[in-house]
N, C-alpha and C positions, 0 to 999 in steps of 0.2 A: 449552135447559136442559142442565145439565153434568150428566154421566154420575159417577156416586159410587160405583160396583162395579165392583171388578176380575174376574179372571177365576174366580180362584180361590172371592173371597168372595160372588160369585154363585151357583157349586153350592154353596158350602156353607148357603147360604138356600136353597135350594131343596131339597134333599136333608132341613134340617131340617124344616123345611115340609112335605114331605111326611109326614115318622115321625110329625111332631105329629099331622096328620090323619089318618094310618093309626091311630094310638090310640086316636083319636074309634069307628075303629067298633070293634078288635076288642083293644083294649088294657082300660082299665078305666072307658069309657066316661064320660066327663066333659068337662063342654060347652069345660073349659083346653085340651082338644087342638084347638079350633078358633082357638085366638092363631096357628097353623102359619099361618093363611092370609097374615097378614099378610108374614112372610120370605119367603113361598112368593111374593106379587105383588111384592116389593120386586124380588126376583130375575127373575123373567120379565122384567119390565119394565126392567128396569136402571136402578132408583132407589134 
């Protein structure tokens, strides 16, 4: 499988990823901060 993440726009999924889920708990609490997960796995994974 071909790799579709650079270098850059891999932390920057991941970094968003993270905020979104930090939201979840201490933001204003609404279930949209868990879409983070999804940039958050693109990114680890390098997909």
């Amino acid at each position: 499988m071909t790799l579709n993440v650079g270098g850059v726009d891999r932390i920057a999924r991941i970094i968003v990823g993270i905020v979104l889920l930090v939201l979840v708990v201490v933001g204003p609490k609404t279930w949209w901060g868990l879409v983070g997960i999804i940039p958050l796995l693109t990114g680890l994974v390098r997909y």
